[in-house]
C-alpha positions as a Markdown table, in Angstrom:
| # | Residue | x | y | z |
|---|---|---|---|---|
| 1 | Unk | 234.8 | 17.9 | -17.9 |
| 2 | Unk | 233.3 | 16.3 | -14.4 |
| 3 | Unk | 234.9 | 16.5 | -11.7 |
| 4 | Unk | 236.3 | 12.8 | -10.6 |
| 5 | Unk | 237.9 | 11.6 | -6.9 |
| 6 | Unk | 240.4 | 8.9 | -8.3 |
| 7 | Unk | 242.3 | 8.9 | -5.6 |
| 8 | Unk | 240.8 | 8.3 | -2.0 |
| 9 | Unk | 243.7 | 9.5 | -0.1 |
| 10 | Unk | 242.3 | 12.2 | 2.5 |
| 11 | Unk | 244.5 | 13.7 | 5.5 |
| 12 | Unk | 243.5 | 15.3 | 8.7 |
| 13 | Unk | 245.0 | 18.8 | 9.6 |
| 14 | Unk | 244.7 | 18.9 | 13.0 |
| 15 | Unk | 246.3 | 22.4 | 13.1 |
| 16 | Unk | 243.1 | 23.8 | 10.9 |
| 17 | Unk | 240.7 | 21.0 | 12.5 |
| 18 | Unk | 239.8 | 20.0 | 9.2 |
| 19 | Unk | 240.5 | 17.4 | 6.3 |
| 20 | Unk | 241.7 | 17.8 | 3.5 |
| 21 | Unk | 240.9 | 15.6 | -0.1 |
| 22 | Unk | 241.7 | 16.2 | -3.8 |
| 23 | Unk | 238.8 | 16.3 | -6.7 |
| 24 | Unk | 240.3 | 16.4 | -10.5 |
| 25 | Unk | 238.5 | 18.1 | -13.2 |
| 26 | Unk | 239.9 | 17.1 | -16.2 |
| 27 | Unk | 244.0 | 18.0 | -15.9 |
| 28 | Unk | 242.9 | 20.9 | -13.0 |
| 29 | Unk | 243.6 | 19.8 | -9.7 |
| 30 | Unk | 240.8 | 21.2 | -7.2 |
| 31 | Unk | 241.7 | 21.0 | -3.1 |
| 32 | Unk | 238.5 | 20.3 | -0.9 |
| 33 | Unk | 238.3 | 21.2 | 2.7 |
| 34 | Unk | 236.0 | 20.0 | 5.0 |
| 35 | Unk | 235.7 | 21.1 | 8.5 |
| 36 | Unk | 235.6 | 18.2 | 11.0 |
| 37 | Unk | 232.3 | 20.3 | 13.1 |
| 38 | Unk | 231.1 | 18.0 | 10.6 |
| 39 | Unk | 231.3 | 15.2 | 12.4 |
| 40 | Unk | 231.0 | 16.8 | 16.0 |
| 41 | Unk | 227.6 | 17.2 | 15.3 |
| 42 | Unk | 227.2 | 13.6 | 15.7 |
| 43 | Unk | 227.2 | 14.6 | 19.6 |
| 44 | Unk | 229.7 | 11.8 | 20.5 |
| 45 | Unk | 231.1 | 13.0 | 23.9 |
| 46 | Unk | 235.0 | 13.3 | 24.3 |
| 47 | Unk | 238.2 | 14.4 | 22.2 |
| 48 | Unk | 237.8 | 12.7 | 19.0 |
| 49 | Unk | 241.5 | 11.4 | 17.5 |
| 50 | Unk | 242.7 | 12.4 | 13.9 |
| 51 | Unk | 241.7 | 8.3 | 13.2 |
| 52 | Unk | 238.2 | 8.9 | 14.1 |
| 53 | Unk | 237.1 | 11.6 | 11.8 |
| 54 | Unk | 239.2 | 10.2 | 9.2 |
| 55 | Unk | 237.0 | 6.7 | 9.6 |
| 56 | Unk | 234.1 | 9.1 | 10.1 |
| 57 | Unk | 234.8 | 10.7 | 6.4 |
| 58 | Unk | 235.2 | 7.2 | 5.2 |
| 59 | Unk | 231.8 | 5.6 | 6.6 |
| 60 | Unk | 230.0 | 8.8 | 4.6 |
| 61 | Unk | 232.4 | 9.3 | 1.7 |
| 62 | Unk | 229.7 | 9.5 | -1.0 |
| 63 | Unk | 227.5 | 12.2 | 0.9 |
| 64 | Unk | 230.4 | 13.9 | 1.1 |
| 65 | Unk | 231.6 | 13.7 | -2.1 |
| 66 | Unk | 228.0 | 14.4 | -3.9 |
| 67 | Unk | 228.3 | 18.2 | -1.9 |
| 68 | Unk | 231.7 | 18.9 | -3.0 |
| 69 | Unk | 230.7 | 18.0 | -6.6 |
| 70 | Unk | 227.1 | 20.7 | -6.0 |
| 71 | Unk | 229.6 | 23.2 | -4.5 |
| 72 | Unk | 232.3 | 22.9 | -7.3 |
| 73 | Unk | 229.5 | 23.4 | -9.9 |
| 74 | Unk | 228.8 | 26.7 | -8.3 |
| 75 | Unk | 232.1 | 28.2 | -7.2 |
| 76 | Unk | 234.5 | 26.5 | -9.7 |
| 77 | Unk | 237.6 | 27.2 | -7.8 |
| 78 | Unk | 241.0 | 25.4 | -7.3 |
| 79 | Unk | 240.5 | 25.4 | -3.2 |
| 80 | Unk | 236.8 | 25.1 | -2.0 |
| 81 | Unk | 236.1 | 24.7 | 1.8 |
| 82 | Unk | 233.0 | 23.3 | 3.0 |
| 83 | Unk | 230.7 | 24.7 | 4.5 |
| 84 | Unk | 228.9 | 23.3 | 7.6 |
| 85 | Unk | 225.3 | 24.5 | 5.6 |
| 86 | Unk | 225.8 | 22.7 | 2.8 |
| 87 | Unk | 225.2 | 19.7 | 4.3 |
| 88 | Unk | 222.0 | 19.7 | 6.6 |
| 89 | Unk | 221.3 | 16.7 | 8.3 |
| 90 | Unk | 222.6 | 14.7 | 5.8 |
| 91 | Unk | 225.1 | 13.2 | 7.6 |
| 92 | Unk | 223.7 | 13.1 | 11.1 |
| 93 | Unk | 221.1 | 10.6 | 9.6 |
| 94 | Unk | 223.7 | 8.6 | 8.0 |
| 95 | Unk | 225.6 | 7.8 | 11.1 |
């Protein structure tokens, strides 16, 4: 099967300082972390709100999307947390 994001709910866990979305690969449910250092590498100055990186994950929702598929591929595990390395400068560029 290939792993498919039908639903685009995604939620901030500000406890964890990360957000959390849901792939599906086939019937197996696979939860996707993503730390929001993502984002603060952006350099924007000042506290950013739980709306901001969630509009932040929305603006670059395919970028981020295309690395959880590459990292699914080659950990195939129900929880995968991103990894800050796995995305270069990809999304400083695209902000």
């Amino acid at each position: 099967m290939t792993l498919s994001f039908p639903n685009p709910t995604r939620t901030y866990d500000e406890t964890r300082s990360l957000i959390r979305f849901i792939g599906h690969d086939g019937l197996n449910q696979i939860l996707f972390l993503l730390p929001v250092a993502v984002f603060d590498r952006e350099g924007v100055p000042g506290r950013r709100k739980e709306r901001d990186y969630l509009l932040a994950f929305d603006r670059l929702r395919d970028r981020i999307l295309t690395t959880a598929r590459q990292a699914y591929q080659s950990r195939r595990r129900h929880t995968i947390e991103l990894d800050l390395s796995e995305f270069g400068s990809a999304l400083q560029s695209a902000t």
